[in-house]
C-alpha positions as CSV (number, residue, x, y, z in Angstrom):
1,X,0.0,0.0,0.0
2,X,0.9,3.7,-0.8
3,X,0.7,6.6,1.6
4,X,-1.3,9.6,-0.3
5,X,0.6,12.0,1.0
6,X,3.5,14.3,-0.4
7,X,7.0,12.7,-0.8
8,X,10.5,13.7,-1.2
9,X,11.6,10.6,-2.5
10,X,11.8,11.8,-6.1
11,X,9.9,9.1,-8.5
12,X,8.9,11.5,-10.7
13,X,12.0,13.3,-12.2
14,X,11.6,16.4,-10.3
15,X,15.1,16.7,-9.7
16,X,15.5,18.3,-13.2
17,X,14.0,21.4,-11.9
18,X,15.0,21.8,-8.4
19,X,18.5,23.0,-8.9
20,X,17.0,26.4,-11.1
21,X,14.3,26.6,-8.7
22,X,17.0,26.6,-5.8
23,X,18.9,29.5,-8.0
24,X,16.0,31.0,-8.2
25,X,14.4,31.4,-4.8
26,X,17.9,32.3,-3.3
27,X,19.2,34.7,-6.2
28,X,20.6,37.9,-4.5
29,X,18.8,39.9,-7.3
30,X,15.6,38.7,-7.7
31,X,14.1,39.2,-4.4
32,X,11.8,39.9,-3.1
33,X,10.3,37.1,-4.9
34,X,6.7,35.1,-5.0
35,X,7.6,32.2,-7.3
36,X,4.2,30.2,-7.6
37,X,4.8,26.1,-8.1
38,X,1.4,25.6,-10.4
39,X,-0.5,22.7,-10.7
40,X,-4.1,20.8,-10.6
41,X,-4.6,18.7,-7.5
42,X,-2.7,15.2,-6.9
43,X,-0.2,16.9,-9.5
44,X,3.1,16.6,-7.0
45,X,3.1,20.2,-6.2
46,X,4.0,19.8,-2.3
47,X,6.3,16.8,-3.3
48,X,8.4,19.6,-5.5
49,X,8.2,22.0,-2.8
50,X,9.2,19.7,-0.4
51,X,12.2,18.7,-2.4
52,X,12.9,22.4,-3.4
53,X,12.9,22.7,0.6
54,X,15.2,19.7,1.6
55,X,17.7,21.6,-1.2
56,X,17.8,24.8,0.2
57,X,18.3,23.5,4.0
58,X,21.4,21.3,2.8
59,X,22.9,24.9,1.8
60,X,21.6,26.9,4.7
61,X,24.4,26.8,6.5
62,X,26.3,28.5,3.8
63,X,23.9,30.8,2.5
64,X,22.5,32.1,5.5
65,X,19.2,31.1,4.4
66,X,16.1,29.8,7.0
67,X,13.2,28.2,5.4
68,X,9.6,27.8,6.6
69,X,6.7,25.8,5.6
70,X,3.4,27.3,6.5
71,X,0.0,25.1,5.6
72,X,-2.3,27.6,4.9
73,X,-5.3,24.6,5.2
74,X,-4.6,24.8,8.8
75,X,-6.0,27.8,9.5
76,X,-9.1,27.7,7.4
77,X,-11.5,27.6,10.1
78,X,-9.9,30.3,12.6
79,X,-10.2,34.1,12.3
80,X,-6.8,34.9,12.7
81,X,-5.3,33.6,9.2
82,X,-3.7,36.2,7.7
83,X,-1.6,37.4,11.2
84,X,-0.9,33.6,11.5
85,X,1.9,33.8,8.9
86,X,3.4,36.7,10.7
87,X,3.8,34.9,13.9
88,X,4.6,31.8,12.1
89,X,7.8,33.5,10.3
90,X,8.4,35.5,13.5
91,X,8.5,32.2,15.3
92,X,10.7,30.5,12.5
93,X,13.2,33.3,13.2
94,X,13.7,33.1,16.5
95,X,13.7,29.4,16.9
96,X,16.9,28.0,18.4
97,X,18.2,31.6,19.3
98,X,19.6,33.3,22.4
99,X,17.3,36.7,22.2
100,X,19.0,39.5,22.9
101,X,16.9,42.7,24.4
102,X,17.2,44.9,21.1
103,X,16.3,41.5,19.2
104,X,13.1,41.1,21.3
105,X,12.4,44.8,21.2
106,X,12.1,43.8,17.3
107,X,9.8,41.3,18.0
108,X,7.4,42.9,20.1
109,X,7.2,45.6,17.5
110,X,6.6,43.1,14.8
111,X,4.0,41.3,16.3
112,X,2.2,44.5,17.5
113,X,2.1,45.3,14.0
114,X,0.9,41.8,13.1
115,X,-2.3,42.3,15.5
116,X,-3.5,44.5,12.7
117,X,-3.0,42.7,9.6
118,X,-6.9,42.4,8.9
119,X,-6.6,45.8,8.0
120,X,-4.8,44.5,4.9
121,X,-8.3,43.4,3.6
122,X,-10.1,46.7,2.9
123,X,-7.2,48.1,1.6
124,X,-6.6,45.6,-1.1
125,X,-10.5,45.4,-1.8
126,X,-10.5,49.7,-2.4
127,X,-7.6,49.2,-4.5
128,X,-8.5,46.6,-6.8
129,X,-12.7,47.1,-7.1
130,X,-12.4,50.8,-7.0
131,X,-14.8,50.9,-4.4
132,X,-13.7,52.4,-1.2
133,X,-15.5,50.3,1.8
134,X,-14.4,52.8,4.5
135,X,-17.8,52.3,6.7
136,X,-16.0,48.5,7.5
137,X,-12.6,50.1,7.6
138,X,-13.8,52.4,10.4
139,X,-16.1,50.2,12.3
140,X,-14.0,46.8,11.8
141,X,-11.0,48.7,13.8
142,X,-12.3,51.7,15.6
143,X,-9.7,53.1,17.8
144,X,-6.8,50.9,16.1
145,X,-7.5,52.6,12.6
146,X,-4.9,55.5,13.4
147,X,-2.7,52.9,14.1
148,X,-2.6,51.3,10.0
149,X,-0.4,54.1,8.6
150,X,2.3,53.8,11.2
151,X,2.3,49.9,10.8
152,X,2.7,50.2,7.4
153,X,5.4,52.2,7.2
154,X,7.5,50.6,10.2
155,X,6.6,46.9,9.6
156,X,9.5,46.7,6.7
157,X,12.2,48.4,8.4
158,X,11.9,46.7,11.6
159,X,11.9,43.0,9.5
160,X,14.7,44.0,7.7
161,X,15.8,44.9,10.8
162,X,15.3,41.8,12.4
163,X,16.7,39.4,9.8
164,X,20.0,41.3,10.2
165,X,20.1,41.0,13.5
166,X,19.1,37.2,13.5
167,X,21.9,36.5,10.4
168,X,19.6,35.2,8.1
169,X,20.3,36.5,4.8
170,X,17.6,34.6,2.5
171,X,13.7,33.8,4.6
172,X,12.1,31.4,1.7
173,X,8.5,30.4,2.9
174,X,6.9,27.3,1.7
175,X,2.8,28.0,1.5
176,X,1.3,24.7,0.9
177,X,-2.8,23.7,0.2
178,X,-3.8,27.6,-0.5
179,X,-6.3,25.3,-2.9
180,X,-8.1,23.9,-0.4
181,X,-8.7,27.4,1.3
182,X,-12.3,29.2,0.9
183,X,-12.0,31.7,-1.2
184,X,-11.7,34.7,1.2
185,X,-8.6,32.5,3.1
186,X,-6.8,32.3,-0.4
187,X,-7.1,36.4,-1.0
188,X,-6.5,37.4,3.1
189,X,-3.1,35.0,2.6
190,X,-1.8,36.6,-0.5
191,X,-3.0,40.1,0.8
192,X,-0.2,39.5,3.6
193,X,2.3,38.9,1.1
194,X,1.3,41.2,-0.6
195,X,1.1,44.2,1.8
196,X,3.6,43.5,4.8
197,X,6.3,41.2,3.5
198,X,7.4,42.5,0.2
199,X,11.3,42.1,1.7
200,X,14.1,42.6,-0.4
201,X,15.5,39.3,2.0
202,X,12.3,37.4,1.4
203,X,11.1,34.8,-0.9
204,X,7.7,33.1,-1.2
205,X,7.1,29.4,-2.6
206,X,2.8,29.1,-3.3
207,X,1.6,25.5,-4.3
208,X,-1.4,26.0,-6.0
209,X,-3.6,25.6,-8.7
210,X,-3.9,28.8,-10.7
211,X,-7.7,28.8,-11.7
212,X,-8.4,28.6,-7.9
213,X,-6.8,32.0,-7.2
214,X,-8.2,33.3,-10.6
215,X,-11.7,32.2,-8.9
216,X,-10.9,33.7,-5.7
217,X,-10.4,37.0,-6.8
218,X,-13.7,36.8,-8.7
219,X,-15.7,35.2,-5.8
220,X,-14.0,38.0,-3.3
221,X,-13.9,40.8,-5.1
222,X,-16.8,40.5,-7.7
223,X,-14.5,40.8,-10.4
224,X,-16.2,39.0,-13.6
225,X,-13.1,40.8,-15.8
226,X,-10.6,38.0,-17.1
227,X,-7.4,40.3,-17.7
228,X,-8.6,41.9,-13.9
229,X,-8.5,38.5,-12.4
230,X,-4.9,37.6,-14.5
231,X,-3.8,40.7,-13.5
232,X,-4.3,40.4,-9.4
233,X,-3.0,36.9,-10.2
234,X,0.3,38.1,-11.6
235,X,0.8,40.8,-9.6
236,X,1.6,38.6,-6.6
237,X,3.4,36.1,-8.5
238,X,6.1,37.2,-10.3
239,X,7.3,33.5,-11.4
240,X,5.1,31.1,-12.5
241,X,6.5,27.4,-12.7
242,X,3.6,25.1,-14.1
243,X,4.6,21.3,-13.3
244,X,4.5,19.5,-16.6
245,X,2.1,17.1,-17.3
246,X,3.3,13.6,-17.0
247,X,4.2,11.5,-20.7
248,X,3.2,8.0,-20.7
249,X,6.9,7.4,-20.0
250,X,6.8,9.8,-17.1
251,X,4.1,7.4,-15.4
252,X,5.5,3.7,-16.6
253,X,8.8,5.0,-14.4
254,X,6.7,6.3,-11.5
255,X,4.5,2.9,-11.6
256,X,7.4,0.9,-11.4
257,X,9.2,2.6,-8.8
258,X,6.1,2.5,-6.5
259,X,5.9,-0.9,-6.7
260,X,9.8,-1.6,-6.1
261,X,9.7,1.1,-2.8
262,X,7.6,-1.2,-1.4
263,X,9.7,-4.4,-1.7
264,X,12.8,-2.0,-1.0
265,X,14.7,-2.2,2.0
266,X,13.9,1.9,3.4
267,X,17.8,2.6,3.7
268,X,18.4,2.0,0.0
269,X,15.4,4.1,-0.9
270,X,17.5,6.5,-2.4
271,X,19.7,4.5,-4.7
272,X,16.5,3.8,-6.6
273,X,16.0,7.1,-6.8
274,X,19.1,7.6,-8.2
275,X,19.0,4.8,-10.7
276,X,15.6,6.2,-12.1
277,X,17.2,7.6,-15.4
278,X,18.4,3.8,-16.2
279,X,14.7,2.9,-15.4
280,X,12.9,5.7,-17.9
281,X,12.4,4.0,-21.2
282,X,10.4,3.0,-23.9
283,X,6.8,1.7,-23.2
284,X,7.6,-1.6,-24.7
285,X,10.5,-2.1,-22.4
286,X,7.7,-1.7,-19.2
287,X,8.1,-4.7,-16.9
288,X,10.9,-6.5,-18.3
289,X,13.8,-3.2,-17.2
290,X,12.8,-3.0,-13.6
291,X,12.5,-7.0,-13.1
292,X,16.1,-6.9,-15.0
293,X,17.1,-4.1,-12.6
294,X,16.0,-5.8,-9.3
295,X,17.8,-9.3,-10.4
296,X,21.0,-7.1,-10.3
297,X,20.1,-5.3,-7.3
298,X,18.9,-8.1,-5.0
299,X,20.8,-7.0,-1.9
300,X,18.2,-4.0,-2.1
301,X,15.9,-5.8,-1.5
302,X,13.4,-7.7,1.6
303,X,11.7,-10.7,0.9
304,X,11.9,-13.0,-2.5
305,X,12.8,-11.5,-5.8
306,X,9.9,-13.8,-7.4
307,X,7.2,-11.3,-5.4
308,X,8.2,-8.1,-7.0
309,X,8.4,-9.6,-9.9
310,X,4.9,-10.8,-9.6
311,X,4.1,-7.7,-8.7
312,X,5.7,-5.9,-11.6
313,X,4.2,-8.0,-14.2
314,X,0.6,-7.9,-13.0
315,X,0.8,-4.0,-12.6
316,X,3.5,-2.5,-14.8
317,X,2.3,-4.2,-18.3
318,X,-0.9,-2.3,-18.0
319,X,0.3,1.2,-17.0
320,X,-0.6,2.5,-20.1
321,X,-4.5,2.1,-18.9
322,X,-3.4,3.7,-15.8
323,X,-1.6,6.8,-17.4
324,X,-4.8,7.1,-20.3
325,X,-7.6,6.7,-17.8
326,X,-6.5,8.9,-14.9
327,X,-4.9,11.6,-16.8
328,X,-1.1,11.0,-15.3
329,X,-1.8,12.4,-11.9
330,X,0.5,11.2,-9.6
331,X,-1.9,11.3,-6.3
332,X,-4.9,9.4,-8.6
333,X,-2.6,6.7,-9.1
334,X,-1.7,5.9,-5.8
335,X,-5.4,6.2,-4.7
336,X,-5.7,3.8,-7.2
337,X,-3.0,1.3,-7.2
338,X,-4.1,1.0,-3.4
339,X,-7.7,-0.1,-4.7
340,X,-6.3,-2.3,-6.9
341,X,-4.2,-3.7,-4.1
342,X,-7.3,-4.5,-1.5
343,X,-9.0,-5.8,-4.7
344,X,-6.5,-8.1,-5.3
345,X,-6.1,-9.5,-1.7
346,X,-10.5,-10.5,-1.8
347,X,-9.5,-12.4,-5.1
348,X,-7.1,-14.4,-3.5
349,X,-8.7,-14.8,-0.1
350,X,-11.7,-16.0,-2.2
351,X,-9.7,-18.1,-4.8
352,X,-11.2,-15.9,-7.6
353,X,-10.0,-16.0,-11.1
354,X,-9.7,-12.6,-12.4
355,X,-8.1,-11.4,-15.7
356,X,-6.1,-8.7,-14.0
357,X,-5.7,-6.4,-16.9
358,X,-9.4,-6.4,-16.9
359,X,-9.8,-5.9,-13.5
360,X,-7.5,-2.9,-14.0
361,X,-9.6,-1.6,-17.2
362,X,-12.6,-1.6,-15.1
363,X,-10.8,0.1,-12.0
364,X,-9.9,3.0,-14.2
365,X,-13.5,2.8,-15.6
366,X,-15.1,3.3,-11.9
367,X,-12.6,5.9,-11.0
368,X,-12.4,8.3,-13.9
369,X,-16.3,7.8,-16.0
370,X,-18.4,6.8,-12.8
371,X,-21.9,7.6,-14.3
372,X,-21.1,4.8,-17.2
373,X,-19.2,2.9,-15.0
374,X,-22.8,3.3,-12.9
375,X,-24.7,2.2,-16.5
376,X,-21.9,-0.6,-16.8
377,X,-23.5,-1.7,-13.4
378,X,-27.3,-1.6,-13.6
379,X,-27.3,-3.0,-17.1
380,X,-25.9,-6.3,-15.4
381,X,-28.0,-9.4,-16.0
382,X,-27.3,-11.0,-12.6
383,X,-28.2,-14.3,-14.2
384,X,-24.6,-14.3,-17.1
385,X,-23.1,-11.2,-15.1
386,X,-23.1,-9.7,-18.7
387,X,-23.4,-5.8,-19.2
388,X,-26.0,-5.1,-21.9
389,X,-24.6,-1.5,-22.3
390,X,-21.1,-2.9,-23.3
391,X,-22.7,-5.0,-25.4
392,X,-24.7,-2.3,-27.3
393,X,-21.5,-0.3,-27.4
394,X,-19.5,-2.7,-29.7
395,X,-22.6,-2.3,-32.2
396,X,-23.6,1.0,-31.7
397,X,-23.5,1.5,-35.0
398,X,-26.3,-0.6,-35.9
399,X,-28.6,1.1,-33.2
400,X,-30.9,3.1,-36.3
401,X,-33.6,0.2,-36.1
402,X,-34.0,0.4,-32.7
403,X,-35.2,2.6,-30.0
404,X,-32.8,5.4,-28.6
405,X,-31.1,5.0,-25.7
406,X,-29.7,7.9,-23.7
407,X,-27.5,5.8,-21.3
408,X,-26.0,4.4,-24.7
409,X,-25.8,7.6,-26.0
410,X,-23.6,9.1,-23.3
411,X,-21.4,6.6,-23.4
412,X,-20.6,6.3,-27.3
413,X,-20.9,10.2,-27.4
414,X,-17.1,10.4,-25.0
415,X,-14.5,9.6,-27.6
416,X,-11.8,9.3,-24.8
417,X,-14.2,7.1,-23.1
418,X,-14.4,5.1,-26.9
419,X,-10.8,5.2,-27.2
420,X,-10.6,4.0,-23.7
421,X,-13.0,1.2,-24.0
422,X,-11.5,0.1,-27.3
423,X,-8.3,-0.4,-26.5
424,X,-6.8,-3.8,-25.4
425,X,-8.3,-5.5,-23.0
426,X,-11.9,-4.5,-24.8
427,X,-14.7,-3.9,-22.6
428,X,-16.5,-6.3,-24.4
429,X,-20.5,-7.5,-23.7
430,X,-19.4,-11.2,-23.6
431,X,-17.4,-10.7,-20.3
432,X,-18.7,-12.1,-16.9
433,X,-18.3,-9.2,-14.6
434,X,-19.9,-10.1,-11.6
435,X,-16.6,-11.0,-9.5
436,X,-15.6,-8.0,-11.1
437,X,-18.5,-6.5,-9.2
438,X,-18.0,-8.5,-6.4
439,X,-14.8,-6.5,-5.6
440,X,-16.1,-3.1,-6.3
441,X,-18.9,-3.7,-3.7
442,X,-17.6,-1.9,-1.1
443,X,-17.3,1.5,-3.8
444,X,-20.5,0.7,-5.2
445,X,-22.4,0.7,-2.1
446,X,-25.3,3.3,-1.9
447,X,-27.5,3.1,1.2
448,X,-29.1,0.0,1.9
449,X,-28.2,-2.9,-1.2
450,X,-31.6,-3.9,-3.0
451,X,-31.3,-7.1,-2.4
452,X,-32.1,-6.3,1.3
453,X,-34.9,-3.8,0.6
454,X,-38.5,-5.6,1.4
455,X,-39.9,-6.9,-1.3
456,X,-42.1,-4.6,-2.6
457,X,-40.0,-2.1,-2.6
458,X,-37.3,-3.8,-4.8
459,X,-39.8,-4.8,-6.9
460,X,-41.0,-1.0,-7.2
461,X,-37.5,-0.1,-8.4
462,X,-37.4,-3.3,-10.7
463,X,-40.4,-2.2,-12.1
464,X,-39.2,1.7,-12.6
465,X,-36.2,0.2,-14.6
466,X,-38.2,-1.8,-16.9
467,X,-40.7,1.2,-17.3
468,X,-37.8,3.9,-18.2
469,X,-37.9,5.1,-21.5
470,X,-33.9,4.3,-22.2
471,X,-34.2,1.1,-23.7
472,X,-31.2,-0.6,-22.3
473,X,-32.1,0.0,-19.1
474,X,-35.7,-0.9,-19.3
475,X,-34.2,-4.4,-20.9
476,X,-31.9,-4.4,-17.7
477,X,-34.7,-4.1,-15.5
478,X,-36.2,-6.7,-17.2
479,X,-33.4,-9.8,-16.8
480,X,-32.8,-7.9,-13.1
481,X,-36.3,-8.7,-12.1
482,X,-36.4,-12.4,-13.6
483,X,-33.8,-13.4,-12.0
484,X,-35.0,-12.7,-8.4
485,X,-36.8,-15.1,-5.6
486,X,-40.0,-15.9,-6.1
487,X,-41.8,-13.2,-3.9
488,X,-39.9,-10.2,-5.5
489,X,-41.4,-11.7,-8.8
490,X,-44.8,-11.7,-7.7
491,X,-44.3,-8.1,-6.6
492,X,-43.0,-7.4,-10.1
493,X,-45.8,-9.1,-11.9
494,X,-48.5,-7.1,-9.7
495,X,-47.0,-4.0,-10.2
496,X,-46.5,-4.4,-14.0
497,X,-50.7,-5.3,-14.7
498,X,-51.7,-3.0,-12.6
499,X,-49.8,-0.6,-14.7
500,X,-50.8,-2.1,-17.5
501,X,-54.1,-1.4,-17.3
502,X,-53.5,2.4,-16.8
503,X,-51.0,3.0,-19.2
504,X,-51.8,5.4,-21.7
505,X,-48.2,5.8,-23.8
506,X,-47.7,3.0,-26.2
507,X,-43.7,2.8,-25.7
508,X,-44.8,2.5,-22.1
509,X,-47.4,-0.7,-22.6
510,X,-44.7,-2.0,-24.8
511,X,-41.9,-2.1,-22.2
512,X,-44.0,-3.1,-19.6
513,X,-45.4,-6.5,-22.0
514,X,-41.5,-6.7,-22.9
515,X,-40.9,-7.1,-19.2
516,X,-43.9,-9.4,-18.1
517,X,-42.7,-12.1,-21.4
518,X,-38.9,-11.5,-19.8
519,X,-39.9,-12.3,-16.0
520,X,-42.5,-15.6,-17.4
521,X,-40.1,-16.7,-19.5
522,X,-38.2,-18.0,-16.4
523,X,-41.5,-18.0,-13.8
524,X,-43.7,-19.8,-16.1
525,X,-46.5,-19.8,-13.0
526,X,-47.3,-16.1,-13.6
527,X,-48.3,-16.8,-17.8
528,X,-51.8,-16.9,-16.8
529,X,-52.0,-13.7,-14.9
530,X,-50.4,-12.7,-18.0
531,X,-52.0,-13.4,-20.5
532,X,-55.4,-12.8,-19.0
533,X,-54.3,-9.1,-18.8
534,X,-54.4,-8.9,-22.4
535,X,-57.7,-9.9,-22.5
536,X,-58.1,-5.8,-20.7
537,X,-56.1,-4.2,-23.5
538,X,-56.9,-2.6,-27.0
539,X,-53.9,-2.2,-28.7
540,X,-53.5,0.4,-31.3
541,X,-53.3,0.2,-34.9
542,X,-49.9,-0.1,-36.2
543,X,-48.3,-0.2,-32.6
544,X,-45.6,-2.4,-31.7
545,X,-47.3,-4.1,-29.0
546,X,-48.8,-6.6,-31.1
547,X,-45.2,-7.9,-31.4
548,X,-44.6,-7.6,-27.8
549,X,-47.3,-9.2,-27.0
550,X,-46.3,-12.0,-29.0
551,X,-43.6,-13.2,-26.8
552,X,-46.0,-14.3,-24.3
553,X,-48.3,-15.9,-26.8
554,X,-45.4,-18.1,-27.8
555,X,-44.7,-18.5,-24.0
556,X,-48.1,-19.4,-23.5
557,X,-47.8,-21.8,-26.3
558,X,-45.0,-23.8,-25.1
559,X,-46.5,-23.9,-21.7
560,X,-49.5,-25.3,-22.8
561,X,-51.2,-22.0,-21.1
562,X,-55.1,-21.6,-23.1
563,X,-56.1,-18.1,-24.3
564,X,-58.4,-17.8,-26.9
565,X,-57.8,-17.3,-30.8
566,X,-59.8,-13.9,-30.9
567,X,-56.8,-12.3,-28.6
568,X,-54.2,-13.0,-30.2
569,X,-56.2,-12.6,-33.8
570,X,-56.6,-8.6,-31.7
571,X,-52.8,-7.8,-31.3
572,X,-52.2,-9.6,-34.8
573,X,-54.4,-7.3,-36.6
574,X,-52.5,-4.2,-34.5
575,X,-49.1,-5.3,-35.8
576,X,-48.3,-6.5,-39.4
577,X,-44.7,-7.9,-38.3
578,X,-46.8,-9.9,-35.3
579,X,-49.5,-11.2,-37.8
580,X,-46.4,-12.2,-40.4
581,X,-45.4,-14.4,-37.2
582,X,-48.7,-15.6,-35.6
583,X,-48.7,-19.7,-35.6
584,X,-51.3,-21.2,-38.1
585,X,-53.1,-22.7,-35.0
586,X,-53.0,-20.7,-31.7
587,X,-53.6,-22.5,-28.7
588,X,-57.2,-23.1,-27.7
589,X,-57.4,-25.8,-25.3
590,X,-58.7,-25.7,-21.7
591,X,-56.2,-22.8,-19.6
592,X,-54.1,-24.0,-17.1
């Protein structure tokens, strides 16, 4: 198993950067500095930091530099937010010090002036809406208002001040998970940066994702102006780093090295991270160069060599999937390769056989399309464990005889979702997929599982299913309800007549005669109640119910169930493809 959170053990080729990135947050003349490390969520943003950090402190001793790492999500539910990097910093510099009194006379002034830092707010909100909101100036800060000019124009000379006298030459502050911040934390933390520690000695390290800040401003401010919002956006951060997005390569590499940390004895952690260019290669190469590699590393490594390769072989071959289906984020395929990993345990605890490519395939398939991994689901007949939306999909293209279906039409509609599905292993409609399912439970469950609902109540949602007007899942419905116990059939039945007699939309009688011929087709004992509801209906000219209708007749037929040649002359007479197929002599004799 994989821990989700950040890590400086570099699996992922950041090392490529960190070195400018170090010249850069300690360069002499380009502070003060905001360099912002962009990227979306799961991307390795605090990973870099945290490596970018790890640099810097090897060198501190040299450089004079002190480093800080400030979570801003820590303070998302308290009031004091913005003055909480103040003090943070404040504390940074004088940890492990002997103060002296003109040092603490520093401090005391600087944290007097951090007492006020709200003030920062209204200031940035006149200057960037235009709209002076001096009534909250004056009433947020009553007698402390006089007080704002002074702090401002002190607050930089007594921290340059400070930092002098402390011998620190470089302050580089990590802030980490501004993206998970409300809105008005994200602008009251950059307002700080803004306003009171724009320090020649001071550079700033943000780990966020840029379209949250960009929202921020709009959401704060009201500022529905594009180039406003870039503006405010690149007025605090004069560097922008974006973390490239990860190749298929990129992934294969980060894959294997996951897997080969966890056979890894933890001392020797870093000589694999060391070895990763020999690891980067081609995709064909995939398994085969870190199995080769561990063979000629075995002193690396705990346990037997035949596990990791196991383990390489079952996970590594497939990356691709991985890298396609969850877009080559780094934290998604952790999440993920930890699902997999559970998943894999019930197999072998319950001596499942699993194709574990496909297993894979359908992983990626609940985690990045749920609502047609959802379809995948419901359209299961639980009888063959087939999907009758996968198996539409391989012939959507002969779907212009038939009935729409929107569920299919969402699905063939996502070309990456196509290309996805597609490509080797096929999601094809043949596969059995219930101990597919059978792992996924514990993701799929919602509330209480139907098969524990009373009966009626199952039946009701049965009977919903088979009533929808998407054909695939009305057919779903139908196989879902035949292949339940005997009093969740009846329930289905009752439901279905009663209906019946009420419906007024043909499409609606037909689907609900398509599912009474699916359920009797496997509970014969309800044909009668069947087919004496016909006996209540007038079907329409030219309707297709005539033709639905005639599943049950031939039903009926085999069962040697009676019903009269005037009813099935009726729906005949309706439909011209059901009166092409109507046997020379229908059943007449006694009913049963």
């Amino acid at each position: 198993m994989w821990s989700d959170r950040e890590t400086a053990d570099d699996f992922l080729g950041y090392r490529s950067y960190i070195s400018t990135l170090v010249d850069v947050c300690t360069h002499p003349n380009l502070a003060p500095l905001t360099l912002g490390i962009f990227g979306l969520w799961g991307s390795g943003k605090t990973s870099l930091m945290q490596m970018l950090k790890a640099h810097i402190d090897q060198d501190a001793e040299a450089s004079d530099a002190a480093t800080l790492w400030f979570n801003a999500w820590r303070y998302e539910s308290r009031d004091e937010a913005q003055s909480a990097l103040i003090h943070s910093i404040l504390n940074k510099l004088s940890e492990g010090r002997t103060l002296t009194d003109d040092i603490k006379e520093t401090f005391s002034k600087l944290k007097k002036g951090a007492s006020v830092l709200k003030l920062a707010k209204f200031i940035t909100k006149t200057a960037i809406t235009l709209t002076p909101d001096l009534s909250g100036f004056l009433d947020c800060f009553e007698h402390q208002s006089e007080r704002v000019a002074d702090t401002m124009e002190h607050f930089e000379r007594d921290f340059n001040k400070l930092l002098e006298q402390v011998g620190v030459k470089r302050l580089v502050v990590f802030v980490d998970d501004l993206d998970r911040c409300q809105s008005e934390k994200v602008i009251e933390t950059f307002e700080t940066i803004k306003l009171f520690l724009n320090i020649p000695a001071t550079t700033f390290v943000i780990g966020a994702d840029d379209q949250t800040i960009i929202n921020a401003v709009r959401e704060v401010y009201g500022v529905e102006d594009v180039r406003r919002q870039r503006d405010y956006l690149e007025k605090i951060i004069q560097i922008p780093f974006a973390i490239p997005e990860q190749t298929l390569d990129d992934i294969t590499c980060f894959v294997g090295m996951l897997i080969l940390s966890q056979h890894i004895l933890p001392d020797h952690l870093p000589k694999l991270v060391v070895a990763r260019p020999s690891l980067y290669g081609g995709e064909e190469q995939r398994a085969a160069t870190f199995c080769d590699w561990a063979r000629n590393n075995s002193g690396l490594f705990q346990g037997e060599l035949a596990s990791v390769e196991t383990d390489l072989r079952e996970i590594l071959d497939y990356a691709s999937i991985l890298a396609r289906g969850l877009r080559g984020n780094p934290r998604q395929i952790k999440r993920f390769l930890n699902i997999l990993s559970i998943r894999r345990r019930l197999a072998e605890a319950n001596d499942m056989e699993v194709n574990p490519a496909l297993m894979i395939k359908l992983g990626v398939l609940e985690y990045v399309w749920r609502e047609i991994f959802d379809g995948v689901v419901e359209t299961v007949d639980p009888l063959t464990g087939k999907s009758l939306l996968l198996s539409e999909l391989n012939v959507v293209a002969d779907e212009t005889d038939k009935e729409p279906s929107p569920l299919l039409s969402r699905a063939s509609d996502d070309a990456s979702f196509m290309t996805f599905a597609l490509a080797e292993p096929q999601l094809a409609g043949d596969v059995d997929l219930r101990p597919y399912l059978y792992l996924a439970q514990t993701s799929l469950g919602r509330g209480k599982l139907a098969s524990l609902l009373p009966a009626d109540d199952q039946a009701r949602k049965l009977v919903a299913e088979i009533e929808n007007s998407d054909r695939i899942v009305s057919q779903s419905g139908s196989k879902r309800a035949a292949a339940q116990d005997a009093s969740v059939v009846s329930s289905v039945v009752r439901l279905l007549i009663q209906d019946l007699s009420t419906a007024e939309d043909a499409r609606l009688t037909v689907s609900i005669l398509s599912g009474l011929a699916e359920v009797c087709q496997r509970h014969t004992a309800h044909l009668p109640t069947a087919i004496a509801a016909l006996r209540q209906l007038k079907p329409t000219k030219g309707s297709a119910s005539g033709l639905a209708a005639l599943r049950l007749f031939a039903l009926a037929d085999k069962h040697e169930v009676a019903y009269e040649a005037e009813l099935r002359e009726r729906f005949s007479e309706a439909s011209p493809l059901a009166k092409a197929m109507a046997p020379r002599k229908p059943n007449t004799g006694p009913r049963k």
